[in-house]
C-alpha positions in Angstrom: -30.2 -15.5 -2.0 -31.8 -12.4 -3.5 -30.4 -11.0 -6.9 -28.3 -7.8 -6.8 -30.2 -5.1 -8.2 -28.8 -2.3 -10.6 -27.7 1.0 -8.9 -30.0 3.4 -9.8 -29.0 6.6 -12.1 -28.0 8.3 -9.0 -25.4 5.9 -7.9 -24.0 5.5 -11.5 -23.5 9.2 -11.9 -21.5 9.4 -8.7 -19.4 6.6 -9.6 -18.5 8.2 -12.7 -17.6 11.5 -10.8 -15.1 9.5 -8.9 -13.7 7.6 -11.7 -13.4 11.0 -13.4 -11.0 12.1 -10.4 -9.1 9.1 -9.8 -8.5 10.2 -13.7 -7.1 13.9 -13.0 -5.5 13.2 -9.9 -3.3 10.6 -11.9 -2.7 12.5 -14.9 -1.6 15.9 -12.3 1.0 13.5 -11.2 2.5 12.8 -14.9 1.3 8.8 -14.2 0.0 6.4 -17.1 -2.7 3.9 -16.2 0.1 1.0 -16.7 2.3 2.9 -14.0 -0.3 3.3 -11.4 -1.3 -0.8 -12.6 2.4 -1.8 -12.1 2.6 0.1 -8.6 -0.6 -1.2 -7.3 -1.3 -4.9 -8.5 -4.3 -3.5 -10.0 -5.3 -4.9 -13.6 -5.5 -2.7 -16.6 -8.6 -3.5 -17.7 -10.2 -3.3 -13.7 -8.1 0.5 -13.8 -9.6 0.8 -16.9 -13.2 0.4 -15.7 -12.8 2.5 -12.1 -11.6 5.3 -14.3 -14.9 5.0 -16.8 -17.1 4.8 -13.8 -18.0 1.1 -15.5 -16.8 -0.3 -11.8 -17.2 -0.3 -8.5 -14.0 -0.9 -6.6 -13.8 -2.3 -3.3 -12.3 0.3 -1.0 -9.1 -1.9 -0.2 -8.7 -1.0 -4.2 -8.8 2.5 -3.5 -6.4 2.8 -1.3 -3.5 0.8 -3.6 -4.6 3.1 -6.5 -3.8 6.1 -3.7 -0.9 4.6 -2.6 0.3 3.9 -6.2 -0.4 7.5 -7.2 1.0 9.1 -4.3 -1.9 11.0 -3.2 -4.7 11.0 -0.3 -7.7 8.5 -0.7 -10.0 12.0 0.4 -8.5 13.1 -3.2 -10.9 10.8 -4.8 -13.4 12.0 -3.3 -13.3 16.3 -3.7 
């Protein structure tokens, strides 16, 4: 089986963009990491790393964070 390669900078810089909003769209709805952890099932330390860009969640993850928060997946994403 081949070995994963590393995103490229690209790919990284994205990620971070969207860890930066799954940031702001939690803190505009007055939610601590451990809330939106406790209401999706989500670790602390995975949330930890989505939020940091450090991750790259599967999309199933996405939507439990959404759900969690109370917002639209597509929020994520703008």
């Amino acid at each position: 089986m081949p070995r994963p390669t590393q995103p490229d900078d690209r790919v990284i810089a994205r990620r971070r963009r969207v860890g930066e909003q799954v940031r702001r769209v939690r803190e505009h709805h007055n939610l601590t990491q451990l809330d939106v952890c406790g209401r999706s099932g989500v670790d602390v330390a995975t949330y930890s790393r989505i939020e940091q860009g450090h991750s790259s969640p599967k999309l199933d993850t996405l939507i439990r964070i959404a759900d969690a928060i109370g917002c639209e997946l597509v929020d994520f994403f703008r």
